[in-house]
Backbone as JSON Lines, residues from 0, in Angstrom:
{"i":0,"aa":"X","n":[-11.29,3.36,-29.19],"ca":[-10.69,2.85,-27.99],"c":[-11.76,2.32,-27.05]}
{"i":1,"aa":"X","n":[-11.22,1.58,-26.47],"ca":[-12.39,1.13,-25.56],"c":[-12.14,1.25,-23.77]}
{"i":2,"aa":"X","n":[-12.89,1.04,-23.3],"ca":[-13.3,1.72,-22.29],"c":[-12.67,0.82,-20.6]}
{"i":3,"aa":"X","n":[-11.71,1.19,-19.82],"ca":[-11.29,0.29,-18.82],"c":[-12.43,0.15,-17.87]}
{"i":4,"aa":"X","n":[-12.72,-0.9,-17.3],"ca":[-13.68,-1.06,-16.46],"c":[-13.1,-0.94,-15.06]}
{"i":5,"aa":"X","n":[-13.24,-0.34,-13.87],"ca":[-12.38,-0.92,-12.9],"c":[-13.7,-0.86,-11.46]}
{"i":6,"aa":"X","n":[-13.01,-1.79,-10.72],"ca":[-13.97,-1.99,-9.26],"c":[-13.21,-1.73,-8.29]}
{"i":7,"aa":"X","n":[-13.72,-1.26,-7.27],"ca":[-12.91,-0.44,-6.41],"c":[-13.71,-1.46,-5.05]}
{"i":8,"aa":"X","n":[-12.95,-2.09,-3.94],"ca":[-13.37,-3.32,-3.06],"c":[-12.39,-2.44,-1.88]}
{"i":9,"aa":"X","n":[-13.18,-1.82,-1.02],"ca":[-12.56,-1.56,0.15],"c":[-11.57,-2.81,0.93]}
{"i":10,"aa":"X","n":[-10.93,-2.33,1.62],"ca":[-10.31,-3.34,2.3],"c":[-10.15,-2.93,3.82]}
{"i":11,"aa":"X","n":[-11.2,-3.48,4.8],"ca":[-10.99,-3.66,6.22],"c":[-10.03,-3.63,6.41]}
{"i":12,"aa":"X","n":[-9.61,-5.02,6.35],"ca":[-8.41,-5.43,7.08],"c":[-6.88,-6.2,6.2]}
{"i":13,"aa":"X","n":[-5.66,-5.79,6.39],"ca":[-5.34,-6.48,5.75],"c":[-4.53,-7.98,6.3]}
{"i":14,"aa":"X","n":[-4.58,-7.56,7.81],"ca":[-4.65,-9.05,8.69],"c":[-5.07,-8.51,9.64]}
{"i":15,"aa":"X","n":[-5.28,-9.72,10.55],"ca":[-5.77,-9.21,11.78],"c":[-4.48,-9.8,12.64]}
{"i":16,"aa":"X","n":[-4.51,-9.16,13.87],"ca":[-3.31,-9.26,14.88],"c":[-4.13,-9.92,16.28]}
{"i":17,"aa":"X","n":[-3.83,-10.87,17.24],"ca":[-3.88,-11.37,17.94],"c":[-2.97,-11.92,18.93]}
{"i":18,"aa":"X","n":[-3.02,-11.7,19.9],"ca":[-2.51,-12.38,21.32],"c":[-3.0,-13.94,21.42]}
{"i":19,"aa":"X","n":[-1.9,-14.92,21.58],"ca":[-2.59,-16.29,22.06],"c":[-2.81,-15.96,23.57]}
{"i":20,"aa":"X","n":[-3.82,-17.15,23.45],"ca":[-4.37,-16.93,25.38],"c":[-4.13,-18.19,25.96]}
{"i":21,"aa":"X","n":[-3.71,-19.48,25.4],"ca":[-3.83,-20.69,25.21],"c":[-2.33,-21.36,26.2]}
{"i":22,"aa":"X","n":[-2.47,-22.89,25.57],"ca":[-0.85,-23.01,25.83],"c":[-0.51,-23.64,24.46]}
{"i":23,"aa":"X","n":[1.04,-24.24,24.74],"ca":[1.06,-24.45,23.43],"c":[0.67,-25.47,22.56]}
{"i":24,"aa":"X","n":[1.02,-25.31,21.49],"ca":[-0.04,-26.37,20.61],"c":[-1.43,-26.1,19.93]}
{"i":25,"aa":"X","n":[-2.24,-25.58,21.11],"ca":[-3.27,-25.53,21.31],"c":[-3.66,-23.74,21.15]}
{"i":26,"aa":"X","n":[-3.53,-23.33,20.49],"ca":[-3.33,-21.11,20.02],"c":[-5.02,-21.57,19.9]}
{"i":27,"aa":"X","n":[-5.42,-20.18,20.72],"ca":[-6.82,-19.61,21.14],"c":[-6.08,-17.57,20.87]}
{"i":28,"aa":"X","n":[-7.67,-17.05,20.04],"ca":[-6.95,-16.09,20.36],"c":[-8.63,-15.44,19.91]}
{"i":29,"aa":"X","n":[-9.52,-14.18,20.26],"ca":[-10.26,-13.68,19.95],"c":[-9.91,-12.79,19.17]}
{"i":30,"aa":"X","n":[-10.76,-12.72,18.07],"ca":[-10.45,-11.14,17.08],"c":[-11.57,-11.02,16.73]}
{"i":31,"aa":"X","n":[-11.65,-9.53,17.06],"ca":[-13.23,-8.55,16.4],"c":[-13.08,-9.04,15.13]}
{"i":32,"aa":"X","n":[-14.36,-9.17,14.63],"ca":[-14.71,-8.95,13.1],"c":[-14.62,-10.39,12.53]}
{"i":33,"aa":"X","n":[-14.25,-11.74,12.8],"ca":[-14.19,-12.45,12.57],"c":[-15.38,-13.75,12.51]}
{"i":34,"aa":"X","n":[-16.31,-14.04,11.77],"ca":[-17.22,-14.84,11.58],"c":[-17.25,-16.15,11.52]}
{"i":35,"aa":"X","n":[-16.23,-16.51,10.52],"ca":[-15.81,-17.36,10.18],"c":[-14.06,-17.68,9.62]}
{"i":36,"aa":"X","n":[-14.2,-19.01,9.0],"ca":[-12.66,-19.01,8.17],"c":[-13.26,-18.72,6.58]}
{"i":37,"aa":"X","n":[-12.59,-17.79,6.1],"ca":[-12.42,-17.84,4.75],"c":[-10.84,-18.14,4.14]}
{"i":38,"aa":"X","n":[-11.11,-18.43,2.99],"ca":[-9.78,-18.55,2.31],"c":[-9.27,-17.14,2.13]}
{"i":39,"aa":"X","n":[-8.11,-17.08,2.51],"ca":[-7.1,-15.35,2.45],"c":[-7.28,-14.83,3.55]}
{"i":40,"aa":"X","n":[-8.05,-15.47,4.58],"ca":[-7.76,-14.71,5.78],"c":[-6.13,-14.92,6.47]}
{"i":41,"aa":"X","n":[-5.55,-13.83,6.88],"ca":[-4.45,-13.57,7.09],"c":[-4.55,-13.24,8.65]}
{"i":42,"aa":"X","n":[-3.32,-13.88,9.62],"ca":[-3.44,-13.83,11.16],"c":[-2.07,-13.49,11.2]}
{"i":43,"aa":"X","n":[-1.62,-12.41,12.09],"ca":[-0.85,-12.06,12.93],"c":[-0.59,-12.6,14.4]}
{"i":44,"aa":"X","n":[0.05,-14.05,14.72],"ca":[-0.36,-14.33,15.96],"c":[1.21,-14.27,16.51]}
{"i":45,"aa":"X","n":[0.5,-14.04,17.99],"ca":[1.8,-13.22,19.08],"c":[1.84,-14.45,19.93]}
{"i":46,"aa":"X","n":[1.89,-15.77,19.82],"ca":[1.91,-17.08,20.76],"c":[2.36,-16.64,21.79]}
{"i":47,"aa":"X","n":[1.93,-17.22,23.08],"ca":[2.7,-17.46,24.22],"c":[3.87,-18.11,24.68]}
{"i":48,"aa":"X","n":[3.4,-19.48,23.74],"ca":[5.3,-20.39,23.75],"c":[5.09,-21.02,22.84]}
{"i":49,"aa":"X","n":[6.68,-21.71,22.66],"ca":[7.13,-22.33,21.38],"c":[5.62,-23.63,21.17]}
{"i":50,"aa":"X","n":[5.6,-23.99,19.72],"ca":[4.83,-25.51,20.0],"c":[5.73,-26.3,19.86]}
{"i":51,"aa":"X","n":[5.35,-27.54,20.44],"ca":[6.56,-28.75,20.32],"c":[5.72,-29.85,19.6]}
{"i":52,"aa":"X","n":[5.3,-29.01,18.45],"ca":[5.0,-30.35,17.14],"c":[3.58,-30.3,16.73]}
{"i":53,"aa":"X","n":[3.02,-30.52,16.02],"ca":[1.79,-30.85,15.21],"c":[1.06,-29.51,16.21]}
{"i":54,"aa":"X","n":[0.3,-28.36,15.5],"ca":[-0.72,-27.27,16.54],"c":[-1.88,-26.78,16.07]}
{"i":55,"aa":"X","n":[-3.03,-26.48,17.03],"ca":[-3.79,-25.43,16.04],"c":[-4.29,-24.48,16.58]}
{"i":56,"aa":"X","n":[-4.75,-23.52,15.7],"ca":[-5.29,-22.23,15.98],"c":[-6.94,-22.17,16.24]}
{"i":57,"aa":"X","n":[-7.68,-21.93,17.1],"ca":[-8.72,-22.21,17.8],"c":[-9.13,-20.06,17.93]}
{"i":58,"aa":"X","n":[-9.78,-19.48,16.02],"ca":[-10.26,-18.25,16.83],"c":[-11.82,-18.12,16.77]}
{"i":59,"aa":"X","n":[-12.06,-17.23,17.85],"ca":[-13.29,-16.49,18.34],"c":[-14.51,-18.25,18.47]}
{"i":60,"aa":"X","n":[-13.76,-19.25,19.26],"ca":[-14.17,-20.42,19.23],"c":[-15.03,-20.94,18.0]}
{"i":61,"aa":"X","n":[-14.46,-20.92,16.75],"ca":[-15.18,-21.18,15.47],"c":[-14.45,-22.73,15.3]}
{"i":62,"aa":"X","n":[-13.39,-23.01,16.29],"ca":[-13.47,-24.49,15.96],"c":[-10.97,-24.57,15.84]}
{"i":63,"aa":"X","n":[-10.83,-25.36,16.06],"ca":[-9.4,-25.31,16.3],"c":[-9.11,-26.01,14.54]}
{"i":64,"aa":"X","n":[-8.32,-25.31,13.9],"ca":[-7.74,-25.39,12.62],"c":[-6.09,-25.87,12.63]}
{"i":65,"aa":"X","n":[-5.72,-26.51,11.77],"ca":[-4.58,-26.91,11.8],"c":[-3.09,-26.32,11.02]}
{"i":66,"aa":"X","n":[-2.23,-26.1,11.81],"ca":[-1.24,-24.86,11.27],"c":[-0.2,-25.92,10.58]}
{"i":67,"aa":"X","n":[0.12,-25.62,9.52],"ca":[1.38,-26.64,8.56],"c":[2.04,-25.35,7.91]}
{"i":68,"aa":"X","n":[3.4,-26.26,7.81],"ca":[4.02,-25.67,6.79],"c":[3.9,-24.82,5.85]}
{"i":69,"aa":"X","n":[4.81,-24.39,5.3],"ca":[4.85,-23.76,3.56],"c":[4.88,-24.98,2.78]}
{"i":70,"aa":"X","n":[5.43,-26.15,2.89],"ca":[5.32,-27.3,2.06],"c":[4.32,-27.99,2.54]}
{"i":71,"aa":"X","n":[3.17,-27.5,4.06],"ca":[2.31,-28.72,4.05],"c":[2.55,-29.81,5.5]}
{"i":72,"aa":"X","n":[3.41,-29.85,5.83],"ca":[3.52,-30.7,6.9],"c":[3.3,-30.16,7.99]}
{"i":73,"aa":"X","n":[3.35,-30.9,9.4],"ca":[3.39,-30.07,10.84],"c":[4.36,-29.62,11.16]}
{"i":74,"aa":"X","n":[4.54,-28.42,11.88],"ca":[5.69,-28.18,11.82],"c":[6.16,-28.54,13.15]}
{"i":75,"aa":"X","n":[7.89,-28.57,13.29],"ca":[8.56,-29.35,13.93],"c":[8.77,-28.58,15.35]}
{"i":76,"aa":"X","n":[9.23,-28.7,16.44],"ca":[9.41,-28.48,17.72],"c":[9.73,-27.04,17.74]}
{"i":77,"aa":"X","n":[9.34,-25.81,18.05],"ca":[9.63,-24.63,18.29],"c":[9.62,-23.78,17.13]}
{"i":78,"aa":"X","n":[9.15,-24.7,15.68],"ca":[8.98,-23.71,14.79],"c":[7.83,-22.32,14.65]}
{"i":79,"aa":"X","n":[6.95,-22.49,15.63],"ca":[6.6,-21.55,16.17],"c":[7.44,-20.58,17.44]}
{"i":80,"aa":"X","n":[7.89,-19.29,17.45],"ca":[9.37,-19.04,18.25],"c":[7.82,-17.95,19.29]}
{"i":81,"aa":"X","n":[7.78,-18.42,19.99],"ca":[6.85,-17.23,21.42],"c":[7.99,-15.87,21.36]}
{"i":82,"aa":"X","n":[8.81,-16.02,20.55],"ca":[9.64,-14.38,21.23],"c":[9.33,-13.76,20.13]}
{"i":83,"aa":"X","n":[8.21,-14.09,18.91],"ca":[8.33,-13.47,18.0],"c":[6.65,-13.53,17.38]}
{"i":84,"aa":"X","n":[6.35,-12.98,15.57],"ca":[5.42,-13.28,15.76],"c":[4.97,-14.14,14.43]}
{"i":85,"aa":"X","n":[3.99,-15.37,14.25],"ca":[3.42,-15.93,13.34],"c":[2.77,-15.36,12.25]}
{"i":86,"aa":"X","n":[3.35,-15.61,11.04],"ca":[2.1,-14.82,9.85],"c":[1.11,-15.9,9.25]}
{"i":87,"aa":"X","n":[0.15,-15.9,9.53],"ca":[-0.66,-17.28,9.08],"c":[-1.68,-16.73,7.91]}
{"i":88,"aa":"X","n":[-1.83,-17.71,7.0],"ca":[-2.89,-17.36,5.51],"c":[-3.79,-18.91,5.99]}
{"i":89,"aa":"X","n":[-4.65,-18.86,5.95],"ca":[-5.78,-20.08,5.87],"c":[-6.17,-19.83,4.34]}
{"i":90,"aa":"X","n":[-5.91,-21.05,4.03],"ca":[-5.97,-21.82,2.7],"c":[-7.51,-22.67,2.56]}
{"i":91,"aa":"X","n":[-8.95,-22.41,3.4],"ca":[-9.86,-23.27,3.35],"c":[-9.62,-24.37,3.87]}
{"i":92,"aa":"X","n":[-8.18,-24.78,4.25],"ca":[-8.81,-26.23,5.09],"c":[-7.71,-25.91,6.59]}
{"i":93,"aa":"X","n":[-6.25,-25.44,5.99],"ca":[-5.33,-25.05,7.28],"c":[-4.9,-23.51,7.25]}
{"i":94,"aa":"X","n":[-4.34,-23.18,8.42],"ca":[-3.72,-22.21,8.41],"c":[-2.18,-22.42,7.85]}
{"i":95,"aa":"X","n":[-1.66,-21.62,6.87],"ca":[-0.21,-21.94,6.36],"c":[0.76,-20.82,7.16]}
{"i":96,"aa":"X","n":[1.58,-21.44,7.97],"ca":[2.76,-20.37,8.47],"c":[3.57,-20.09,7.17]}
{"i":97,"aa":"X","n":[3.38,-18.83,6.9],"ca":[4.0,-18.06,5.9],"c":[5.38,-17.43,6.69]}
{"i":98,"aa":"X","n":[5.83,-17.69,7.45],"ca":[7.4,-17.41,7.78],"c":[8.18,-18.8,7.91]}
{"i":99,"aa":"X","n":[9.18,-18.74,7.06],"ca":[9.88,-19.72,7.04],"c":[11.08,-19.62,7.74]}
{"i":100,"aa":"X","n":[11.27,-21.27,8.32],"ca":[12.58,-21.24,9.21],"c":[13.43,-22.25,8.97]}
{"i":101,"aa":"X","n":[14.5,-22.21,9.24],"ca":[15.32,-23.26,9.21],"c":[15.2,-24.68,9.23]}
{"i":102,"aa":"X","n":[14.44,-24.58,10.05],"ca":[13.84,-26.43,10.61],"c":[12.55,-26.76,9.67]}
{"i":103,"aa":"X","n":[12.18,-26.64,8.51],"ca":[11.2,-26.76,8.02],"c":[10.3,-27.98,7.98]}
């Protein structure tokens, strides 16, 4: 028989959570521990208000990134909802809103 190999990779974080400070469109939000963008970084963001069209996420001033769809596009007028909260995955070039809504 042969022998399983396994690696054991702590895990910090499995998102980080943030307050926008910003207005809309325009999501600013500081989070400890954050250096850069990697691919799989995962955001919890708590916006202040709806966006009304094309937005980006601007953290720990590393530069404002662009939030699209699950299919890719901008998303449309209030598909960001301020009464609730954003799950974002950065994919290396955007942040992808991983909650889907009606108005896609």
């Amino acid at each position: 028989m042969g022998t399983i190999s396994r690696r054991y990779n702590p895990v910090t974080a499995l998102a980080y959570y943030a307050v926008d400070t910003a207005s809309n469109d325009t999501y600013l939000a500081q989070i400890d521990g954050i250096g850069g963008y990697d691919a799989g970084l995962f955001v919890l963001l708590n916006p202040v208000t709806d966006n009304t069209g094309a937005c980006t996420l601007n953290i720990n001033g590393l530069g404002a990134q662009s939030l699209k769809t699950l299919s890719g596009a901008d998303p449309v007028n209030s598909y960001i909802d301020a009464s609730g909260i954003a799950s974002l995955a950065y994919d290396g070039s955007n942040f992808i809103i991983m909650t889907p809504d009606a108005n896609p």
